[in-house]
C-alpha positions as CSV (number, residue, x, y, z in Angstrom):
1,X,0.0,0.0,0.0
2,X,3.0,2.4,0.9
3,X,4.4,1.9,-2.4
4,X,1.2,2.7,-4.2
5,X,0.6,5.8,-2.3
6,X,4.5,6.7,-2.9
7,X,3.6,6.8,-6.8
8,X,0.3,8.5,-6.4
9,X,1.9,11.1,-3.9
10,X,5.3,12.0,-6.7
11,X,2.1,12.8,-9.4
12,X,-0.3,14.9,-7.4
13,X,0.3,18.6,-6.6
14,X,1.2,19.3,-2.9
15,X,-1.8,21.5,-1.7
16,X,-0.7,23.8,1.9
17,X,-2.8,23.9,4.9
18,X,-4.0,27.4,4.5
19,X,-8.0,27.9,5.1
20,X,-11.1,27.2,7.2
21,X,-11.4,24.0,9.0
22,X,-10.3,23.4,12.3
23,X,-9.2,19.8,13.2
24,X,-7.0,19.9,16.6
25,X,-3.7,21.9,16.1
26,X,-4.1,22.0,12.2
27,X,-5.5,23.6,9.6
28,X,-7.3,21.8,6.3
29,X,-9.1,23.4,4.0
30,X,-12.6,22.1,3.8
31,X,-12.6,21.7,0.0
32,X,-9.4,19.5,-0.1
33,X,-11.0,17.3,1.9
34,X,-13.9,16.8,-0.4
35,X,-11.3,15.7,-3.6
36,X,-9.6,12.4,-4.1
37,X,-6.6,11.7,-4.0
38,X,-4.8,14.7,-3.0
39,X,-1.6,15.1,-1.0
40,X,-1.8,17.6,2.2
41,X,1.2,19.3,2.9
42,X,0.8,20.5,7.1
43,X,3.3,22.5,8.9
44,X,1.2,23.2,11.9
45,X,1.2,19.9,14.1
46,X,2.7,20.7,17.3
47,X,5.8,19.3,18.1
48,X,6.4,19.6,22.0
49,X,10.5,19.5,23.5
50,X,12.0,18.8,26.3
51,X,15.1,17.4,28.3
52,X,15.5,14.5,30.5
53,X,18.3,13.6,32.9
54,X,19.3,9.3,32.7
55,X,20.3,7.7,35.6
56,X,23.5,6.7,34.4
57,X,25.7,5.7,32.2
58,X,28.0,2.5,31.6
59,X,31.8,3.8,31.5
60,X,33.2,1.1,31.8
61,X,35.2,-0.9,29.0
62,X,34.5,1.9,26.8
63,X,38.7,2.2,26.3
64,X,39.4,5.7,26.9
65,X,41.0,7.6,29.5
66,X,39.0,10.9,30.2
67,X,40.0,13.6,32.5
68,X,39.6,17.0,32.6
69,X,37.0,19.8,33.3
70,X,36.1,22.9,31.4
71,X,33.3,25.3,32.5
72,X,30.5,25.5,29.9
73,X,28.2,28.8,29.8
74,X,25.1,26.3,28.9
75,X,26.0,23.0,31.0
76,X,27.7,24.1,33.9
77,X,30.9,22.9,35.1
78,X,32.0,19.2,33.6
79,X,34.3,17.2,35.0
80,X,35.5,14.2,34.3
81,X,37.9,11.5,36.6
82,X,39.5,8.3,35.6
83,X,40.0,4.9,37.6
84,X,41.9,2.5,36.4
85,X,44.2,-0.7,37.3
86,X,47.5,-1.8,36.1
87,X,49.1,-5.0,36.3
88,X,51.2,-7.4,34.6
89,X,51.6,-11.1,33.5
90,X,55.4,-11.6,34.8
91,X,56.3,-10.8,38.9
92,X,60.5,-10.9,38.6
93,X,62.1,-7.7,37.9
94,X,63.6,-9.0,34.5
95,X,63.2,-11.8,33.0
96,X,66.2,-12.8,31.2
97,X,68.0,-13.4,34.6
98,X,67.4,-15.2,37.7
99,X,65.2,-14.2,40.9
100,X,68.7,-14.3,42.8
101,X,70.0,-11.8,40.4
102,X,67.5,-9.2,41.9
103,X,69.9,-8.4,44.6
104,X,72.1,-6.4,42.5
105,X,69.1,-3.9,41.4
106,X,68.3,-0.6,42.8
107,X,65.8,1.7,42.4
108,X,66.0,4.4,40.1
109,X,62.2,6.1,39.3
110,X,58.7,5.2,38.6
111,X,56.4,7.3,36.5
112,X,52.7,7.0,34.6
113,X,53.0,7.2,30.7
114,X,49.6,8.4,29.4
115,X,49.3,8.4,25.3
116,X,46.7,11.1,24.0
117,X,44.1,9.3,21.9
118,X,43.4,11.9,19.8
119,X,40.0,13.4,21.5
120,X,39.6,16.7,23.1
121,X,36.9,19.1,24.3
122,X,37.1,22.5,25.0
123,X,40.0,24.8,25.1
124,X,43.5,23.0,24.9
125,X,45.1,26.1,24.8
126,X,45.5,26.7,28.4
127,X,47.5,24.5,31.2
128,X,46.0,21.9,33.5
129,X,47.2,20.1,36.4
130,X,46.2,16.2,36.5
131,X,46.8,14.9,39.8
132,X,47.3,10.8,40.8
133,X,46.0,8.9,43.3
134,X,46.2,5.5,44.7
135,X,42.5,3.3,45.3
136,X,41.7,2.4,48.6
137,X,39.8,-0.4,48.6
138,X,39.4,-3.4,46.3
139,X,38.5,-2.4,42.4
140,X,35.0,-3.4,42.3
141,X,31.6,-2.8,41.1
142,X,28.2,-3.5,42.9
143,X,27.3,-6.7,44.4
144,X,24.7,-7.1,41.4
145,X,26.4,-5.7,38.5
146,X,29.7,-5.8,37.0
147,X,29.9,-2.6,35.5
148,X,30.7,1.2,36.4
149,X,28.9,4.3,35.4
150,X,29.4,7.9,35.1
151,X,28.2,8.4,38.2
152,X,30.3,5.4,40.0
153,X,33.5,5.9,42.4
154,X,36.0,3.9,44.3
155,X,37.7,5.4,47.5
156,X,41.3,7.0,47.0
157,X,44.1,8.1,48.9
158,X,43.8,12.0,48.8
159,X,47.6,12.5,48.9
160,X,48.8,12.8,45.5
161,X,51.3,10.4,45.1
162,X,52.7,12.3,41.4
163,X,51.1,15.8,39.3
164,X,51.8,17.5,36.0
165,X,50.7,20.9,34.6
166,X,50.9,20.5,30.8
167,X,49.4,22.4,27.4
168,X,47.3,19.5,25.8
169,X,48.7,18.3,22.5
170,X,45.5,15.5,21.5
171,X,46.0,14.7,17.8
172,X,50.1,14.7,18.5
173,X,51.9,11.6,18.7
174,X,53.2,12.7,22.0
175,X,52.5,11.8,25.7
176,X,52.5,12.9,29.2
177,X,55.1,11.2,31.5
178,X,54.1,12.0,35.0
179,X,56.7,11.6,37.6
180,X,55.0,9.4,40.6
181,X,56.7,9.8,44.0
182,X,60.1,8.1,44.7
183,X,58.9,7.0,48.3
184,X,55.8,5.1,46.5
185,X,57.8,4.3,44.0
186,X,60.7,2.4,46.4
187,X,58.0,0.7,47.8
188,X,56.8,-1.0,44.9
189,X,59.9,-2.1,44.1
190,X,61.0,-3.7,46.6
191,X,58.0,-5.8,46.6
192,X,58.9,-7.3,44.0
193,X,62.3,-7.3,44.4
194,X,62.0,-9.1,47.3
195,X,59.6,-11.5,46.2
196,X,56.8,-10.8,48.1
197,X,54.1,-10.4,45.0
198,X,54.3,-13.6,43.0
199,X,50.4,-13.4,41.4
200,X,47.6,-11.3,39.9
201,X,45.5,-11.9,43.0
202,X,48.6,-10.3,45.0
203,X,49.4,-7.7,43.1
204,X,45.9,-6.4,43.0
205,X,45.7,-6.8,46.9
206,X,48.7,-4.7,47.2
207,X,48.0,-2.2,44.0
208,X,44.5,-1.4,44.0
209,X,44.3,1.1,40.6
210,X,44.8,4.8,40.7
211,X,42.2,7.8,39.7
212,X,43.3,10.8,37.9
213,X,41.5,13.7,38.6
214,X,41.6,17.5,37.2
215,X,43.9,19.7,39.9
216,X,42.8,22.9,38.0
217,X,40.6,25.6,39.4
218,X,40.3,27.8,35.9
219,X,38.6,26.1,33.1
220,X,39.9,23.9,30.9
221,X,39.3,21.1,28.8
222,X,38.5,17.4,28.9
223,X,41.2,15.2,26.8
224,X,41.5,11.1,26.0
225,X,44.0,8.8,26.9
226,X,44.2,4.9,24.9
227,X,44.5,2.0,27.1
228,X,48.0,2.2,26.4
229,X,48.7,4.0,28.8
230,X,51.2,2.5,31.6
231,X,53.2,2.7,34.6
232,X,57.2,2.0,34.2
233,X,59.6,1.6,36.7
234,X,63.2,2.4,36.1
235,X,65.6,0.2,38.2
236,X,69.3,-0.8,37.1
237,X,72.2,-3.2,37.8
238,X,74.6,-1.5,40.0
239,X,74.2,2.2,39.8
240,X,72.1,4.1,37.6
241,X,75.2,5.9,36.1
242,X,77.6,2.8,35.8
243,X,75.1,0.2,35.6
244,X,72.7,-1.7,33.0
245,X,69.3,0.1,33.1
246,X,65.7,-1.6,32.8
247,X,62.1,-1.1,32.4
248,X,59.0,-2.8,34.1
249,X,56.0,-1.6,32.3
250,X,52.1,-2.5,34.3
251,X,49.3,-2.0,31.9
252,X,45.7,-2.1,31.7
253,X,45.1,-5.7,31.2
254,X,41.3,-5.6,31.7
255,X,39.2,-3.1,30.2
256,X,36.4,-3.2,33.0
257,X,38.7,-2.9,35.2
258,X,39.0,1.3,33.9
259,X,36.1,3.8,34.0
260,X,35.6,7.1,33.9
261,X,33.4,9.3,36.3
262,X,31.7,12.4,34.8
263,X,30.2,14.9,36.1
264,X,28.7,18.5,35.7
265,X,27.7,21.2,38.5
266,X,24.4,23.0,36.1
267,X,24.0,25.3,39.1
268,X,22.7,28.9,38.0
269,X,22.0,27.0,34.3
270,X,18.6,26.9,32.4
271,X,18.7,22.8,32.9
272,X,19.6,23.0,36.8
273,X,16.3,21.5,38.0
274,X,16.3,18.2,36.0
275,X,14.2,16.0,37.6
276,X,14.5,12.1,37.6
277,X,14.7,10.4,34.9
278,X,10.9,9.2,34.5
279,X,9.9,13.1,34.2
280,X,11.0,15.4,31.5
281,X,11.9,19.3,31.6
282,X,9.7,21.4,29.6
283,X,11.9,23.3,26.8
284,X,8.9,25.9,27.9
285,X,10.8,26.4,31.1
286,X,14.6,26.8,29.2
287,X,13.9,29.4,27.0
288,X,12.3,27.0,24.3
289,X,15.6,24.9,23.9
290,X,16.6,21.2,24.9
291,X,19.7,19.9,25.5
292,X,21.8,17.0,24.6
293,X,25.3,15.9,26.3
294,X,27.2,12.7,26.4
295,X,28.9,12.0,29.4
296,X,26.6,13.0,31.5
297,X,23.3,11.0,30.3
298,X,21.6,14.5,29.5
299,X,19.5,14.1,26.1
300,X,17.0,15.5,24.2
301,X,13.0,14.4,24.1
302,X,10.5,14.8,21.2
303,X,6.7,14.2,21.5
304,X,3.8,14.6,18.4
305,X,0.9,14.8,21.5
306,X,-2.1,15.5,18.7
307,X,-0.7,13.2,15.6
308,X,-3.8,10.7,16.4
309,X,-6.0,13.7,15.2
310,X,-4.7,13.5,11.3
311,X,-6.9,10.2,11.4
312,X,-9.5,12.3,11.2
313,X,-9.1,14.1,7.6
314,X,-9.9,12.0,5.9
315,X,-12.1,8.4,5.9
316,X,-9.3,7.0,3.9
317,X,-5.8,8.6,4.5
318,X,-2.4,8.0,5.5
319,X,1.2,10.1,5.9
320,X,3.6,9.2,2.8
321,X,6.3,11.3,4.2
322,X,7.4,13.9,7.2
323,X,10.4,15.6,7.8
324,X,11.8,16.8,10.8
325,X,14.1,19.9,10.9
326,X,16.0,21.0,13.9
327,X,18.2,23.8,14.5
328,X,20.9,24.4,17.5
329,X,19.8,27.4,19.3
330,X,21.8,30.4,18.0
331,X,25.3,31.0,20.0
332,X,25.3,27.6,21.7
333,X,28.1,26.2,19.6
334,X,32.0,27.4,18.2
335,X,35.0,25.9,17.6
336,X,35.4,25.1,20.8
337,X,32.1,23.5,21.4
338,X,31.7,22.3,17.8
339,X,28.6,20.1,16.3
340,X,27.8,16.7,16.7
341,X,27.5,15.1,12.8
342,X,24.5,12.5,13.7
343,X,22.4,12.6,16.3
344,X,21.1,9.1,17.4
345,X,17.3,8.5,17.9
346,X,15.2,6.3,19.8
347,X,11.6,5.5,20.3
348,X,10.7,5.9,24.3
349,X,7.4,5.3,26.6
350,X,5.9,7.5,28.8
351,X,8.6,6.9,31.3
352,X,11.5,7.6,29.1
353,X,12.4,3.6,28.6
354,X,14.1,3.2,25.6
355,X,12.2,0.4,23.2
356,X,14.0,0.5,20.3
357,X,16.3,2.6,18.0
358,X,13.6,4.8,15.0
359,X,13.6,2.7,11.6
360,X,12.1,3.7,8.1
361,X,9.4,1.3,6.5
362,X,12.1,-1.0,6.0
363,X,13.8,-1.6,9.1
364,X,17.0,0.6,8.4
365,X,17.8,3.1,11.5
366,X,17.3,6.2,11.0
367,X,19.6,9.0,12.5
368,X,19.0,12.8,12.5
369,X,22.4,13.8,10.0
370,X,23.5,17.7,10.4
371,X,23.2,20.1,7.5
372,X,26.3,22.3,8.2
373,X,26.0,24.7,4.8
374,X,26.9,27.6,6.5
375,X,25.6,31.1,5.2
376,X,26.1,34.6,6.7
377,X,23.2,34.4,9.3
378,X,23.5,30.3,9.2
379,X,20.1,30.1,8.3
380,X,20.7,26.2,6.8
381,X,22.5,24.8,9.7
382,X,20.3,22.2,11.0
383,X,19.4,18.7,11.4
384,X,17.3,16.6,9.4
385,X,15.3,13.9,9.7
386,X,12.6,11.7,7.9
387,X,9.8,10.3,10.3
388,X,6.9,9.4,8.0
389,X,6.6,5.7,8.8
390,X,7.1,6.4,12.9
391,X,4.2,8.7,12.4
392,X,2.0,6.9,10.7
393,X,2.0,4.6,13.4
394,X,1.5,6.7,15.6
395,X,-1.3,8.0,14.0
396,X,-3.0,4.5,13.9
397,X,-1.6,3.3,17.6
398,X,-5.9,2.6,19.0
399,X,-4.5,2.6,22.3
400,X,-4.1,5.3,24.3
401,X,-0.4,5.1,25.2
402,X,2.1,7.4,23.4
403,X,5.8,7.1,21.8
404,X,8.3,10.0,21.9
405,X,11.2,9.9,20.5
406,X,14.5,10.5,22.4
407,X,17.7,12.3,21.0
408,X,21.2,11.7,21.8
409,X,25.0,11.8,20.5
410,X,26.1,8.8,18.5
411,X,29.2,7.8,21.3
412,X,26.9,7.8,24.9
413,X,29.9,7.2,27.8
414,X,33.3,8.2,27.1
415,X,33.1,11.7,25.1
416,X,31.4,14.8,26.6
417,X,30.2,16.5,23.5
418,X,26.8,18.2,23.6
419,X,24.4,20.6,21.6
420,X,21.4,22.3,22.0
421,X,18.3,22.5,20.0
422,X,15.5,25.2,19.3
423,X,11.8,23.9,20.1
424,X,8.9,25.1,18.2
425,X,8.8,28.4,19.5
426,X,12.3,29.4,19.4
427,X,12.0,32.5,17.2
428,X,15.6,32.2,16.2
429,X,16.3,28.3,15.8
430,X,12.9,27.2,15.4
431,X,11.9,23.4,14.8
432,X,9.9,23.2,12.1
433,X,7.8,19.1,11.0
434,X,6.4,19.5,7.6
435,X,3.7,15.9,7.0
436,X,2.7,15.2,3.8
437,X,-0.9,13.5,4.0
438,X,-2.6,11.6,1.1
439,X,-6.1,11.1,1.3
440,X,-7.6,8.4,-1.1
């Protein structure tokens, strides 16, 4: 039937809502509805926005190191923490000699390697201080679940056991070798030195994991470390100036064993009374806008409320087509906060469940894919969107239970992107849903 009404819709003239009758938040001319076979094109459906708050976030395994914080004018402060653990497969100092061999090594330094992987947020133009610390108690998630989130946390040692201030380099080959402290670092070598850690199970007893936190007061930015990332000691034969020198490097050898924890202060923001995540924020209460940021489970909810009215148009009638547009509200993104490509899209319940991801009539997902043809008042900018088949369904649903559909970033836990959209009122970035409606 869709394919029909596809070839009778390319043929007919596309007629405007523009007259008399009245039908919920529309307006249909009376005498198209008394002709066959003509397509309706209606701009006047109300499209209501708002934001919504998720409980969390999995950040675990998602193989990135993220720390930083940077303070945004529309999202508050965001900061974002790193726990991870190290260890390694072999528990003598080095491997081509014997454990009796270990007497003749001494100490020399111990430092954390961390290897940029190339993203970045905010402004990498100024300094920040990363501070280390060593884990408390045992690396573990809940009784129940295996996982961490973005709002998980592990106790830590609030001596700094090794700092650097440095100017981000992201996309560089580079990396940031942080000195750790010769007293912690003489420790862990003579544990092994003396043979007292001969296992993964006592190594993690002993070494817990470290978290790497943001030291800086002033605003920032947020930047991502690979899983390459390492701890080396530096011991030698002899003295370190006469003797042979070596290397120990402890890695991340489990991925669920590293998370990151991200968070944002909104205080004083539109968005600093989101409720919980069953309940939704009105874009009528933040100056017609909604909001969208990774990291931080903040994303973007869009409901039809009156689409089970176009039923009534027509005896025999059904939506061939409708496109979404949507605009990010004017001065809410730079080169420093830059736009998101895609957005992802999922169809929700009146609780904000997530039941599956929007598809077209044929099963493909569909995503909302940014139109970045800039012109001098970047009138174009927008995203775009085809939702003809969701609506239709909508339209027909003879229950009185509702989808929405919820907006977010494509990557969910380990970036802290964001963007912010105009609702149907914003004068300046307004959201505009043209249907097309055949009647037959």
């Amino acid at each position: 039937m869709y394919k029909f009404l596809i070839l009778i819709f390319s043929g007919l003239l596309i007629i405007s809502c523009d007259s008399d009758t009245d039908v919920g938040e529309f307006v249909v001319g009376a005498d198209y509805l008394a002709i066959k076979n003509k397509v309706i094109s209606i701009d006047t459906v109300t499209v209501d926005v708002s934001t919504i708050k998720l409980d969390s976030l999995v950040t675990s395994s998602e193989s990135r190191i993220l720390v930083g914080n940077y303070d945004d004018p529309l999202f508050g402060k965001v900061k974002a923490d790193s726990y991870f653990q190290v260890s390694t497969t072999a528990f003598n100092l080095y491997s081509q000699n014997s454990d009796t061999d270990a007497t003749g090594y001494v100490f020399d330094s111990i430092a954390m390697i961390l290897k940029y992987d190339d993203y970045y947020y905010a402004d990498t133009t100024k300094v920040q201080t990363l501070s280390i610390h060593r884990i408390l108690k045992k690396f573990k998630a809940n009784i129940n679940n295996s996982s961490f989130y973005n709002n998980s946390s592990l106790n830590y040692n609030d001596t700094s056991i090794g700092s650097v201030s440095y100017r981000p380099k992201p996309i560089s080959k580079d990396s940031i070798n942080i000195k750790l402290s010769n007293a912690f670092g003489l420790e862990f070598f003579n544990k092994f030195k003396n043979n007292e850690i001969t296992s993964s199970e006592e190594f993690a007893d002993y070494l817990k994991g470290f978290m790497i936190t943001s030291a800086s007061n002033s605003s920032t930015s947020v930047i991502g470390f690979n899983l390459l990332s390492k701890v080396r000691l530096y011991y030698s034969k002899g003295t370190a100036a006469s003797g042979e020198s070596y290397v120990k490097d402890f890695t991340i050898l489990d991925a669920g064993k590293q998370f990151n924890a991200i968070s944002s202060d909104r205080a004083g923001t539109l968005i600093q009374d989101l409720p919980l995540s069953k309940m939704k924020l009105s874009s009528t209460l933040t100056e017609n806008k909604g909001f969208i940021q990774s990291g931080t489970g903040i994303v973007c909810r869009v409901d039809f409320p009156n689409i089970k009215q176009l039923k009534y148009l027509s005896d025999k009638g059904a939506i061939v087509d409708a496109k979404l547009i949507m605009k990010p509200a004017k001065n809410s993104y730079s080169k420093m906060f830059p736009l998101p490509e895609k957005l992802n899209i999922y169809v929700v319940d009146n609780y904000n469940r997530m039941k599956s991801t929007l598809t077209n009539s044929s099963g493909e997902n569909i995503v909302a894919v940014l139109n970045s043809t800039n012109n001098e008042f970047d009138e174009i900018v927008g995203y775009e969107l085809s939702l003809g088949s969701f609506l239709q369904k909508e339209m027909l649903k003879e229950s009185d239970s509702k989808s929405g559909l919820l907006f977010t970033l494509p990557i969910l836990s380990k970036v802290v992107d964001r963007v912010v959209l105009g609702d149907q009122t914003n004068k300046e970035s307004k959201m505009k849903l043209q249907i097309y409606y055949i009647t037959y």
